[in-house]
C-alpha positions as CSV (number, residue, x, y, z in Angstrom):
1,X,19.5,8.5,11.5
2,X,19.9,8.3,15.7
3,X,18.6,5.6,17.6
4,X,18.2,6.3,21.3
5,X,21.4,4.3,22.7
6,X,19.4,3.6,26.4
7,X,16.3,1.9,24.2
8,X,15.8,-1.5,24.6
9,X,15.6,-3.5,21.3
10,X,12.8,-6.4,21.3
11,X,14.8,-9.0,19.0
12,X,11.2,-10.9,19.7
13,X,10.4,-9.6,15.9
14,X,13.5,-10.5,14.4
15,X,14.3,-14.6,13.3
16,X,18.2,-14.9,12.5
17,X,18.5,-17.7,9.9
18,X,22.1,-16.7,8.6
19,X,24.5,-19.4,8.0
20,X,21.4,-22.2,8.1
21,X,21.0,-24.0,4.6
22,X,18.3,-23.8,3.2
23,X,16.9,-21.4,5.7
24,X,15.7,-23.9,7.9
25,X,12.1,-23.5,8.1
26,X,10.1,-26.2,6.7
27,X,7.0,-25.2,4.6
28,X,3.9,-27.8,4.2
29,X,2.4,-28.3,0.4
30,X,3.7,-27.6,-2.6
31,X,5.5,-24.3,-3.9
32,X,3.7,-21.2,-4.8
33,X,6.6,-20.2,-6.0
34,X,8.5,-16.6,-6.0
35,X,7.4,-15.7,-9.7
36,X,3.6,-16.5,-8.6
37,X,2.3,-14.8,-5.9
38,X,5.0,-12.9,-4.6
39,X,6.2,-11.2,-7.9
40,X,3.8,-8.5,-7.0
41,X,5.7,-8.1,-3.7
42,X,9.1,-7.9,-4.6
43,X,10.7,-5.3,-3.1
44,X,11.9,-3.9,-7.3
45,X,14.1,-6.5,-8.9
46,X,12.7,-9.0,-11.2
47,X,14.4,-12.2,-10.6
48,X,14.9,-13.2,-14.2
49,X,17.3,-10.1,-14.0
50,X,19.7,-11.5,-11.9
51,X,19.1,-15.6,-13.2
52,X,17.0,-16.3,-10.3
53,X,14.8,-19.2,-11.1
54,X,11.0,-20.5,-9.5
55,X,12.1,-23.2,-6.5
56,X,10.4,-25.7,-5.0
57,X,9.8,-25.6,-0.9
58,X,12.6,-27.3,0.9
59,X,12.9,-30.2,3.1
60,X,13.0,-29.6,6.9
61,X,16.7,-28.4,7.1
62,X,18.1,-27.4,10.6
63,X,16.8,-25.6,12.9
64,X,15.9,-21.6,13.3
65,X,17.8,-19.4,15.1
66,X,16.8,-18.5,18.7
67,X,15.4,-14.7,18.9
68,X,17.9,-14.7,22.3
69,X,21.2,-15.3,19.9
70,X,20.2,-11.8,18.1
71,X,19.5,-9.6,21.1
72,X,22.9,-11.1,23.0
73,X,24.3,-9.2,20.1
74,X,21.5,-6.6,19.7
75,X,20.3,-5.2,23.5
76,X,20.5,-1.4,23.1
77,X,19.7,1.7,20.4
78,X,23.0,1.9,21.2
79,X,24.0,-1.5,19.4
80,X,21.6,-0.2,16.6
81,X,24.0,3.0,15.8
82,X,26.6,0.5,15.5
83,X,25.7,-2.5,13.9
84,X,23.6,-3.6,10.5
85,X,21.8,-6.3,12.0
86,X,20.9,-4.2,15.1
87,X,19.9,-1.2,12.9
88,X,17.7,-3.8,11.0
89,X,16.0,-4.9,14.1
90,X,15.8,-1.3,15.8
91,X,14.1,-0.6,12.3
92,X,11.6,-3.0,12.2
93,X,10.7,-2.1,16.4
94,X,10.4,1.0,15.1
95,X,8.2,0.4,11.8
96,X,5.9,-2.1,14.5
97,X,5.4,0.5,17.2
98,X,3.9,2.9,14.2
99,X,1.1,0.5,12.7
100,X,0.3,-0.8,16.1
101,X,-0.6,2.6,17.4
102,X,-2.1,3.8,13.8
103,X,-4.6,0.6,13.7
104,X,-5.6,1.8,17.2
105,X,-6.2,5.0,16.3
106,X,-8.5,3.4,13.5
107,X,-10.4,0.7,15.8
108,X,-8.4,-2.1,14.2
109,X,-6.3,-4.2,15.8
110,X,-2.4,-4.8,14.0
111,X,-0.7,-8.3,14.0
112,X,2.7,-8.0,14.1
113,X,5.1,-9.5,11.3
114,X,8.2,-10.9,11.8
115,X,11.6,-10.5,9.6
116,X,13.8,-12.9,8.8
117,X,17.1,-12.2,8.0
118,X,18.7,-14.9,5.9
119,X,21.9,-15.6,3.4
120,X,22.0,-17.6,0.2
121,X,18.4,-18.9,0.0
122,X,15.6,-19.4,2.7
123,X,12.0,-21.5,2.2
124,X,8.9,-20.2,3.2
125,X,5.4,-20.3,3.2
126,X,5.7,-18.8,-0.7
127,X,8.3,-21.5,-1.7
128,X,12.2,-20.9,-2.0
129,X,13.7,-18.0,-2.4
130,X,17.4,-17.0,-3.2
131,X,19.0,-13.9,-2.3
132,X,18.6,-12.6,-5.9
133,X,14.9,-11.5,-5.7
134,X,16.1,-8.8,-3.2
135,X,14.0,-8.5,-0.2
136,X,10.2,-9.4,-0.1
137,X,7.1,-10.0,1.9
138,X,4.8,-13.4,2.0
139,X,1.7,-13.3,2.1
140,X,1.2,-17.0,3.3
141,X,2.9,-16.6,6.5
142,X,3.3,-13.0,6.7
143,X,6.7,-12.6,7.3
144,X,9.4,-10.3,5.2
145,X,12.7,-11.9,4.4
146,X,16.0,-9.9,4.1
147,X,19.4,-10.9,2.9
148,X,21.4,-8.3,4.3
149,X,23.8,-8.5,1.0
150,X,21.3,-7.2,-0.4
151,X,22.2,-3.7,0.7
152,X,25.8,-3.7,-0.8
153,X,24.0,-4.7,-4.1
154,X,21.8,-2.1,-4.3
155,X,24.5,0.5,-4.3
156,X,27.2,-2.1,-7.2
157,X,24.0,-2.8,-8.8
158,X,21.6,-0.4,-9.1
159,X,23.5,2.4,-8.5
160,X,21.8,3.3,-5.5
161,X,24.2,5.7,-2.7
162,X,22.5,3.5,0.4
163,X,23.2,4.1,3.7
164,X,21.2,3.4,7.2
165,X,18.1,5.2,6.0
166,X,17.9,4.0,2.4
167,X,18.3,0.5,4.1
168,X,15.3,1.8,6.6
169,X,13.2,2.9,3.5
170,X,13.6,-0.8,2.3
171,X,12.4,-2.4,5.5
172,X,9.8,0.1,5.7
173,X,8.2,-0.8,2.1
174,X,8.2,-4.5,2.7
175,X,6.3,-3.8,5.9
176,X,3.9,-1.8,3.5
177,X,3.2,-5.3,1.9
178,X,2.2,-6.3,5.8
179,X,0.2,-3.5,6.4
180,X,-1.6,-4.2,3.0
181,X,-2.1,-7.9,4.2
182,X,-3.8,-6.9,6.9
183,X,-5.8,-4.5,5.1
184,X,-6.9,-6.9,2.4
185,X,-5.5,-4.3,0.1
186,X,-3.9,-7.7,-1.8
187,X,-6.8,-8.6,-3.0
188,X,-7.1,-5.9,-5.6
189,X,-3.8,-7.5,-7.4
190,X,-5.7,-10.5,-8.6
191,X,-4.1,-11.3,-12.0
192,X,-3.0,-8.2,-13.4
193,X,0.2,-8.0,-12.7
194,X,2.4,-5.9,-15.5
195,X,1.8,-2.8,-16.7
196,X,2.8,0.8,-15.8
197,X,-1.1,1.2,-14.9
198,X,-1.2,-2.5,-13.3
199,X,-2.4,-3.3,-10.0
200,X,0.8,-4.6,-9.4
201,X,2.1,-0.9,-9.4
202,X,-0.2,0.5,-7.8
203,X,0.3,-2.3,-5.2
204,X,4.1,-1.4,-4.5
205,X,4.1,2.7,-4.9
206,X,1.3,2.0,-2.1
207,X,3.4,0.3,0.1
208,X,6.5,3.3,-0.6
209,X,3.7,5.7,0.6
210,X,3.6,3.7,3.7
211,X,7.1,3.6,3.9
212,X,6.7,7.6,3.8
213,X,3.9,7.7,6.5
214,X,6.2,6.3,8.5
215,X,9.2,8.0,7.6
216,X,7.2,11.0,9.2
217,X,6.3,9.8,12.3
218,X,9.7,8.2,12.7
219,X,11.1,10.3,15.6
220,X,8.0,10.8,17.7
221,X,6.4,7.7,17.6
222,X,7.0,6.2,21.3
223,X,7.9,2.3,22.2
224,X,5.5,0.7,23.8
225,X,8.7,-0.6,26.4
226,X,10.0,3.1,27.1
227,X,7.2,5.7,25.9
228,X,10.2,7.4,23.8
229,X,10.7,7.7,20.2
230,X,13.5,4.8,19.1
231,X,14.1,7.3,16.6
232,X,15.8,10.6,17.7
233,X,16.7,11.9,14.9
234,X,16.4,12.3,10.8
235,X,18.2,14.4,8.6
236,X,17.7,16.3,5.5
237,X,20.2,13.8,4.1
238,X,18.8,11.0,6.0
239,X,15.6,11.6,3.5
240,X,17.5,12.2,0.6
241,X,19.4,8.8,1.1
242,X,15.6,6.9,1.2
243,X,14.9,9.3,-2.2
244,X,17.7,7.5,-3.9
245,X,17.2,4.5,-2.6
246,X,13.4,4.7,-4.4
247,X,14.8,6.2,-7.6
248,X,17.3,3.2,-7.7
249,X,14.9,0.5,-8.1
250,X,12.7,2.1,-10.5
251,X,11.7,-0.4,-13.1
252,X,12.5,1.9,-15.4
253,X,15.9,2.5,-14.4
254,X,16.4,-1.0,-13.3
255,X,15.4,-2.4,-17.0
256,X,17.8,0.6,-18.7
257,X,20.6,-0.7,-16.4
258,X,19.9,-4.6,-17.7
259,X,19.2,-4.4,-21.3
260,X,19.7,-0.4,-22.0
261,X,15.6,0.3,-22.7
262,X,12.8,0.4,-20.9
263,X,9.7,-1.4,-21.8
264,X,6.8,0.3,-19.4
265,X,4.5,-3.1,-20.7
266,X,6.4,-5.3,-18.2
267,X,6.7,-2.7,-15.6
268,X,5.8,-4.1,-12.0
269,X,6.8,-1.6,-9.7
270,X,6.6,1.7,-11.0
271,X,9.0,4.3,-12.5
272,X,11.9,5.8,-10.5
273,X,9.5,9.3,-10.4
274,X,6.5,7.5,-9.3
275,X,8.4,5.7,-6.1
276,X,10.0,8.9,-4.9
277,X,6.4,10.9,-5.9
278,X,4.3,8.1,-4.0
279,X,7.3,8.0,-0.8
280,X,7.2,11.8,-0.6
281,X,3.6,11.8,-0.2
282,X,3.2,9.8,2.8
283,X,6.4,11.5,4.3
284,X,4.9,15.4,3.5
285,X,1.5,13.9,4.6
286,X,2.1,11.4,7.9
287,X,-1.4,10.5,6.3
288,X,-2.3,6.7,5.3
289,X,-5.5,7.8,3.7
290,X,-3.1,9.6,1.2
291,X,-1.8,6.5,0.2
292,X,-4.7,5.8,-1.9
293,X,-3.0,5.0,-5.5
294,X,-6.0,2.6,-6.5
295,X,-8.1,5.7,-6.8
């Protein structure tokens, strides 16, 4: 993956809360909590796996990070060919500029979501979440939340190869959950939440498809700053790399890697085929109304 080094990168969509305990956002009310309504939204590791337990929202700690601290740092797609973070926020401009102009398209109109990139634990709107549920969306103030450790995990862990565009495929999928939001496509989840034929499934290889649809417009989707694709170019291993990535946090293959079975009764995410299937589809396609695995 090539990021055009004269693009400008809008940090505007990225909140840099690493280093501030507790995440320093402070959430009103009490705790939905990470194993309620955001289970479903996981990006594909349950958080009993890894000892992670249901938090309550935490006190108003600190304050947030100023947008202007990350683009010092993170200007150019230049900065983005160089740097995690960057590539992160390059990622998510990218992601942004798609749904925008696909809402369009459609007559809607797309709110944009931020990401927060955090380390240890953060609270939001969904309660408080440690760095051992993996990356995730919420719902309640529509934000996705990344501990960037997360990507050295996934390849100790889970066995996945990782690289820039497996780390792109991740950002991608949470931003699936967004597009969902906005969609109302949540609703459908309700209460059935396990199950290789669960809602909850269905839910999450959706939002890969997105991350495919995506994937496919990639390098000629223009910035609304420049006109030009922030993308330049994908590879053949590029793709490959976001393949593995989806294989990688299976729930099968993540449940045969923690207790040596699989049980597809407490499956929330769908097996390793089904994520590479459902990602392949919107990347072949470039089509959302593929995306349909409700139907």
């Amino acid at each position: 993956m090539q990021f055009d080094d004269e693009a400008e990168l809008d940090a505007s969509q990225v909140q840099d809360r690493r280093g501030i305990p507790g995440g320093g956002l402070a959430v009103g009310g009490g705790a939905i909590g990470i194993l309620g309504l955001v289970v479903a939204l996981l990006f594909g590791i349950d958080p009993g796996m890894f000892g992670a337990a249901d938090q309550p929202a935490a006190p108003p700690v600190g304050k947030a990070t100023s947008p202007a601290q990350l683009s010092a740092a993170c200007r150019t797609g230049a900065d983005a060919n160089k740097r995690q973070d960057c590539r992160i926020l390059a990622v998510v401009n990218s992601v942004q500029a798609y749904w925008q102009a696909d809402f369009a398209a459609r007559g809607r109109s797309y709110a944009p979501a931020d990401t927060v990139l955090f380390t240890d634990r953060v609270a939001t709107a969904c309660g408080t979440a440690t760095s051992a549920v993996g990356p995730f969306y919420c719902p309640g103030d529509r934000k996705a939340y990344f501990d960037l450790g997360f990507f050295d995990d996934m390849t100790r862990q889970l066995g996945a190869k990782g690289g820039p565009f497996a780390e792109a495929y991740v950002v991608a999928h949470e931003y699936g959950h967004h597009v969902q939001d906005l969609l109302g496509t949540m609703g459908k989840v309700g209460n059935d939440r396990q199950g290789a034929d669960s809602a909850s499934v269905r839910l999450e290889l959706q939002a890969d498809c997105y991350a495919g649809v995506w994937t496919h417009h990639a390098t000629t989707t223009p910035q609304p700053s420049t006109g030009r694709p922030l993308i330049t170019s994908l590879t053949d291993q590029d793709i490959a790399l976001a393949l593995d990535a989806a294989e990688s946090v299976g729930d099968d293959r993540i449940q045969q890697r923690a207790t040596g079975r699989s049980n597809p009764e407490t499956w929330t995410h769908g097996s390793s085929a089904q994520r590479k299937q459902w990602f392949t589809t919107g990347y072949r396609t470039g089509d959302p109304a593929q995306c349909d695995t409700f139907d």
